[in-house]
C-alpha positions as a Markdown table, in Angstrom:
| # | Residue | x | y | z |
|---|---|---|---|---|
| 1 | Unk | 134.0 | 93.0 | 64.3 |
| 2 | Unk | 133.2 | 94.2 | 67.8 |
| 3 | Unk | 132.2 | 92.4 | 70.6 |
| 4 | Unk | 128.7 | 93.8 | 70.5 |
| 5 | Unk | 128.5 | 92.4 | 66.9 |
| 6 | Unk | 129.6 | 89.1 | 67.6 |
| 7 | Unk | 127.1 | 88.9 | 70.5 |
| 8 | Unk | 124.0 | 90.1 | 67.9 |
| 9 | Unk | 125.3 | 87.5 | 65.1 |
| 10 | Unk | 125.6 | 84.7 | 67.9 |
| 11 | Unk | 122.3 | 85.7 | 69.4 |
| 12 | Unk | 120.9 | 85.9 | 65.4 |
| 13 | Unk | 121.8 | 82.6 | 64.9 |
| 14 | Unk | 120.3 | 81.0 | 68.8 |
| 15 | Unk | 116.8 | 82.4 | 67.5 |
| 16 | Unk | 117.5 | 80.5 | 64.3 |
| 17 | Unk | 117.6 | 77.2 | 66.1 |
| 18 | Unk | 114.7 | 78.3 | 68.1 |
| 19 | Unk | 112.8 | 78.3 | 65.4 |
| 20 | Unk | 111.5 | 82.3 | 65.4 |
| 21 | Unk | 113.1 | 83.7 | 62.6 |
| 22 | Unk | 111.4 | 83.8 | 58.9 |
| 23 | Unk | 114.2 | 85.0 | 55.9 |
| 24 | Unk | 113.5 | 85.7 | 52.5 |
| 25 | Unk | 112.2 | 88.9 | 51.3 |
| 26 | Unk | 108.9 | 87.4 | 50.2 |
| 27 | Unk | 108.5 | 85.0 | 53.9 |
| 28 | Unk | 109.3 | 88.4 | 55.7 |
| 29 | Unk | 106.5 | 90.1 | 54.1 |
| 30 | Unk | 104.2 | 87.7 | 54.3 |
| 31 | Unk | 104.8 | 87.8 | 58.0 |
| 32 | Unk | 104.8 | 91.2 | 58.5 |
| 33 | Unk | 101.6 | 91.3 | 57.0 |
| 34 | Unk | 99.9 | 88.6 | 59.3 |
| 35 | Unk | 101.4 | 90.2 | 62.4 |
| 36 | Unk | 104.1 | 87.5 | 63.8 |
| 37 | Unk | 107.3 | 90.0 | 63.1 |
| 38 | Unk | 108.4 | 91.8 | 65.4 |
| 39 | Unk | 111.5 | 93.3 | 64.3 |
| 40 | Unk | 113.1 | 93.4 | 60.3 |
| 41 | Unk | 117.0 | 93.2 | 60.1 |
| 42 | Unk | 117.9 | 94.2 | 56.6 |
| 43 | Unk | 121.8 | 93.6 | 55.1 |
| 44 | Unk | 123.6 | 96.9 | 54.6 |
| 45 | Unk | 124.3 | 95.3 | 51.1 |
| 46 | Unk | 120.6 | 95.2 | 50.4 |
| 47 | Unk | 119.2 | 96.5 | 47.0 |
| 48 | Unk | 118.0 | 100.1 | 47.7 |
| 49 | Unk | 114.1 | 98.5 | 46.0 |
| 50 | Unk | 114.5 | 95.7 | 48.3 |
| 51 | Unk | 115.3 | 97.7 | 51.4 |
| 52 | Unk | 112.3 | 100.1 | 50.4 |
| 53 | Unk | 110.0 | 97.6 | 49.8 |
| 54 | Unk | 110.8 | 95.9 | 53.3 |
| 55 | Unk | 110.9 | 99.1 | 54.8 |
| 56 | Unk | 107.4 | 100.6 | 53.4 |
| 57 | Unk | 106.0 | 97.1 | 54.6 |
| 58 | Unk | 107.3 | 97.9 | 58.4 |
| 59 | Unk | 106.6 | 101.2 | 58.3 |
| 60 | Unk | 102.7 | 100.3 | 57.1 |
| 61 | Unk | 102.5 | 97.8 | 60.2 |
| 62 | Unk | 104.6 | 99.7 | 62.6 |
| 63 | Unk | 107.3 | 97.3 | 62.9 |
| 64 | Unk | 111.3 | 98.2 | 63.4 |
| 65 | Unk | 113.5 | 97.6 | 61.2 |
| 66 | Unk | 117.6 | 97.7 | 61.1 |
| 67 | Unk | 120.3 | 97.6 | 58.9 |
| 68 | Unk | 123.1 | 95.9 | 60.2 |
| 69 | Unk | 125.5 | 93.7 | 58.5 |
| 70 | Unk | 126.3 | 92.1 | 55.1 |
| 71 | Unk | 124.1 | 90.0 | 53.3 |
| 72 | Unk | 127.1 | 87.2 | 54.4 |
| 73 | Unk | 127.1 | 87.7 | 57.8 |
| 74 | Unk | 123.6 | 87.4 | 58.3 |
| 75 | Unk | 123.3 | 84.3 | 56.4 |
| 76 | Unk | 126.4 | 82.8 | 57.6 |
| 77 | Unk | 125.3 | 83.7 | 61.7 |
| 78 | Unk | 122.2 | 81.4 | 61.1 |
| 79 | Unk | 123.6 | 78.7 | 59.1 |
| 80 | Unk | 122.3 | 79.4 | 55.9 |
| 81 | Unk | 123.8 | 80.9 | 52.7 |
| 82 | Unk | 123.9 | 84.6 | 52.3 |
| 83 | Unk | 120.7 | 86.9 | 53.8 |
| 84 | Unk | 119.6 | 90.1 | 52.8 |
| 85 | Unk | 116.4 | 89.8 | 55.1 |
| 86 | Unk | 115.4 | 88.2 | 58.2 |
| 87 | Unk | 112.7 | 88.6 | 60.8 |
| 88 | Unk | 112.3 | 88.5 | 64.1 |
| 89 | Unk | 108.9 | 86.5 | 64.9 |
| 90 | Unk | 109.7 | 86.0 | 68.6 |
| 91 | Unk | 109.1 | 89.3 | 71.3 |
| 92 | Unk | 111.9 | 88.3 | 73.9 |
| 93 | Unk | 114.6 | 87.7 | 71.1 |
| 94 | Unk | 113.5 | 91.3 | 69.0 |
| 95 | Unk | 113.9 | 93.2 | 72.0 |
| 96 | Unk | 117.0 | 91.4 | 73.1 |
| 97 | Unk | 118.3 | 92.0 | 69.5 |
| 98 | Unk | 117.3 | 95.4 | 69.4 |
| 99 | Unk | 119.3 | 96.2 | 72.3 |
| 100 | Unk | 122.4 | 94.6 | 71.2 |
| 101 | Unk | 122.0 | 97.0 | 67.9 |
| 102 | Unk | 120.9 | 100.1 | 70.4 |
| 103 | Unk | 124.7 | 99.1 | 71.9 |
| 104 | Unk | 126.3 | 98.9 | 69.0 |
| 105 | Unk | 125.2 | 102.1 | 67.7 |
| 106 | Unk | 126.3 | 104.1 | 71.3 |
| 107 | Unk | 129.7 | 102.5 | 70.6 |
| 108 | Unk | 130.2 | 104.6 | 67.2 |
| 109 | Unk | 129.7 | 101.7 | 64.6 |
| 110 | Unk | 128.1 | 103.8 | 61.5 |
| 111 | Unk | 124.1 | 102.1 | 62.0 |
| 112 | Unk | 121.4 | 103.7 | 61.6 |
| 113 | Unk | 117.7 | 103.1 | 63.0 |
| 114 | Unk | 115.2 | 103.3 | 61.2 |
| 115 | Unk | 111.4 | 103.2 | 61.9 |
């Protein structure tokens, strides 16, 4: 791990305690639906149904989305068990999380973005 990643997992896990991120495939899209996310992070691990399903959703509201990460390190970076989805409910944090995976990505860790 890099230390771009370690800053996005710490920084994961700060919006956790602040109370802005929703996890659980079903909680995500429920969200996404009503209009509080702001940004999806989806484990690289993730079912390809799930990621579609979570991606269709975003891609209906116009909201980005990420892969980044294992199903473990998400879960473990906000202190709960293992996460395949998260979001972002919280403006400042998505766009201070979507820089940190902007960084990453310009460093040559294989991410993709997708919108």
């Amino acid at each position: 791990m890099n230390k771009n990643s370690d800053k996005f997992f710490s920084n994961l896990g700060l919006a956790m305690r602040a109370g802005k991120l929703v996890t659980g495939e079903d909680m995500v899209i429920e969200s996404i639906r009503s209009g509080e996310t702001k940004l999806v992070i989806v484990a690289e691990d993730a079912s390809a149904g799930t990621f579609k399903k979570v991606n269709d959703k975003c891609i209906y509201y116009q909201v980005p989305i990420h892969q980044y990460g294992r199903r473990d390190q998400l879960g473990a970076s906000i202190g709960k068990e293992a996460r395949v989805v998260i979001g972002v409910n919280d403006a400042g944090f998505a766009r201070m999380l979507l820089k940190q995976l902007d960084r990453t990505e310009v460093d040559g860790i294989d991410q993709t973005r997708q919108q």
